[in-house]
C-alpha positions as CSV (number, residue, x, y, z in Angstrom):
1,X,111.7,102.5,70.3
2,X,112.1,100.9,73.9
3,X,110.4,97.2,73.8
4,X,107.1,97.7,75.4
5,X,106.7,94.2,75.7
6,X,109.2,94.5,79.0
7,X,106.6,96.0,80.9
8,X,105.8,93.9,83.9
9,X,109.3,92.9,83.5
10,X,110.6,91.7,87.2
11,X,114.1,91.7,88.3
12,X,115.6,89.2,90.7
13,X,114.9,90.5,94.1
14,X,117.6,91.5,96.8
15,X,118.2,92.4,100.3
16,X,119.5,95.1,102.5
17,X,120.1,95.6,106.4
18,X,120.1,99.2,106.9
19,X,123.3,100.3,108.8
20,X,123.7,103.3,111.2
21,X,126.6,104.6,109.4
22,X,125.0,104.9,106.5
23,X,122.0,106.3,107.3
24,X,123.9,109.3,109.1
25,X,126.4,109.5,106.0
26,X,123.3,109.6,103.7
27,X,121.0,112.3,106.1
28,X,124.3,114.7,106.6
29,X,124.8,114.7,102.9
30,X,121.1,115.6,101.9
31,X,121.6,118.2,104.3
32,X,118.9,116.7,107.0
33,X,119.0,118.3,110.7
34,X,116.4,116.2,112.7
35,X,117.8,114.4,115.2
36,X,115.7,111.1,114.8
37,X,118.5,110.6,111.5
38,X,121.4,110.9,113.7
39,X,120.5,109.8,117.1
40,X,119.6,106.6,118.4
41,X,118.0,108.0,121.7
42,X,116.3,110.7,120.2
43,X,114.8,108.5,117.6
44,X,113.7,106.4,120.4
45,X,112.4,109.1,122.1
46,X,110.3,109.7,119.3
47,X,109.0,106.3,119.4
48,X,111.2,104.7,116.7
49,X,112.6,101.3,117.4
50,X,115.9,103.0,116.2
51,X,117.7,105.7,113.9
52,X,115.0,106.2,111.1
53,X,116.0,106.1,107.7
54,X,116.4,109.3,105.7
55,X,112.7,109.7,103.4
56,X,114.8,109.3,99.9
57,X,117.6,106.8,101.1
58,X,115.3,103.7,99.2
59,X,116.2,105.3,96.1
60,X,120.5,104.6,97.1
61,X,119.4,100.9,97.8
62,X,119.2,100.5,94.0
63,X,122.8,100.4,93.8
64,X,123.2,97.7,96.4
65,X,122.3,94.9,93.5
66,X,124.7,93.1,91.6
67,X,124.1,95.4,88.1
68,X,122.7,99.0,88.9
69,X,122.4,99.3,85.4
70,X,120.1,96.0,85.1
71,X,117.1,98.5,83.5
72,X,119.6,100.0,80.8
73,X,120.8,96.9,80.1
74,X,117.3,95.2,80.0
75,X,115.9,97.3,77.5
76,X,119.2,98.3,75.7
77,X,119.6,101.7,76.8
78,X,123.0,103.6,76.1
79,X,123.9,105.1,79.3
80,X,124.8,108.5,77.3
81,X,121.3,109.0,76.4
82,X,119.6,108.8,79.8
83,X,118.0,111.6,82.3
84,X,117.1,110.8,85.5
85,X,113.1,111.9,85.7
86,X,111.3,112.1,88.7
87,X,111.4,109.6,91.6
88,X,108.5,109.4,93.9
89,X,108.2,107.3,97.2
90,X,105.1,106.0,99.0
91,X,105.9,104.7,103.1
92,X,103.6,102.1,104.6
93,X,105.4,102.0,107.5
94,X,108.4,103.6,109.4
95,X,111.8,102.1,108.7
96,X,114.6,102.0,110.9
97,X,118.4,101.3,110.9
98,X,119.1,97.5,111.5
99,X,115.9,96.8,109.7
100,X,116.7,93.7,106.8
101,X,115.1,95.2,103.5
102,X,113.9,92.9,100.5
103,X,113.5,94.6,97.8
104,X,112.1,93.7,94.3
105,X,112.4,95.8,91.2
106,X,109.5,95.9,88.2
107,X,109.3,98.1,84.9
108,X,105.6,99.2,85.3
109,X,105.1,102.0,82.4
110,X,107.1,102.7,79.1
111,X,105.5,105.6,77.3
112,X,106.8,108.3,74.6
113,X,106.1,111.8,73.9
114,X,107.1,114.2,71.4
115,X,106.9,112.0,68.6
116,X,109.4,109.3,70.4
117,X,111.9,111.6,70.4
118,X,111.8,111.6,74.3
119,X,110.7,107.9,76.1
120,X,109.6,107.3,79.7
121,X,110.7,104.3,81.7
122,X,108.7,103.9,85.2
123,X,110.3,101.5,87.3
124,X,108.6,100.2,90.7
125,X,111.2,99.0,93.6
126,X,109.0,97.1,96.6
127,X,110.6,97.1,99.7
128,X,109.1,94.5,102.5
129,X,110.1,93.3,105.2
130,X,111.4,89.8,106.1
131,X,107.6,88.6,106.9
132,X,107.0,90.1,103.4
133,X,105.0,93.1,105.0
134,X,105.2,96.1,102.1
135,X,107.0,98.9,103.3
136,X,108.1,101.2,100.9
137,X,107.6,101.8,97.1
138,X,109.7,103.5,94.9
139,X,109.1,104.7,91.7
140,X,111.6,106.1,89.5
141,X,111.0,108.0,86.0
142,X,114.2,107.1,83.6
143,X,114.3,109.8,80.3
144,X,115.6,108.4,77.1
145,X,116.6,110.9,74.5
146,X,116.1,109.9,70.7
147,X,117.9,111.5,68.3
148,X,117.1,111.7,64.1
149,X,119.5,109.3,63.7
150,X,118.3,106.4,66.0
């Protein structure tokens, strides 16, 4: 059984400027077509200070930290045994390339089902702004499979 007692758990925080490039690379690839992803003046157009950033690019900006693994590790998970869940994403306010992300990871739920042959990790990642002004949230749902022999 995953340690309950990690819930709350906060990891060090960490920051992010969003870059043009990869915003583009990132709304190509999830196969996005509106302009405002791709094109500075039409996202100005639009009203956006710049390009805006792709609607599930916050959950890429978890790899950006020093261990992208730092939940696994954490609460000694063996990579082999994990499904990626569900991932969910709340928006306070629009964000834009060139914008200087701070972001701040949290384990807010473990929880089993089937007898605890199947636990649930929910992990919060807050993304302000450099005034601190909350932005985004990001919550992703990490699957651990038990087998009889755990």
């Amino acid at each position: 059984m995953l340690d309950r007692s990690k819930i709350g758990y906060k990891f060090s925080s960490f920051q992010v400027e969003l870059e043009k490039g990869r915003l583009r690379l990132f709304a190509k690839a999830i196969g996005e077509t509106n302009p405002v992803y791709f094109d500075e003046s039409a996202a100005r157009d639009a009203g956006y200070r710049s390009m805006l950033m792709p609607p599930t690019f916050p959950f890429s900006l978890g790899r950006e930290i020093a261990d992208p693994t730092d939940t696994l590790t954490l609460l000694n998970i063996d990579l082999a045994s994990v499904l990626h869940g569900q991932q969910k994403f709340r928006y306070y306010a629009s964000i834009c390339a060139g914008d200087i992300l701070c972001g701040q990871k949290q384990v807010v739920d473990i929880y089993d089902k089937k007898n605890g042959t199947l636990e649930f990790v929910e992990v919060k990642t807050e993304f302000c702004d450099q005034t601190g002004e909350l932005l985004c949230e990001a919550v992703q749902t990490i699957i651990v499979r038990r087998t009889g022999a755990e």
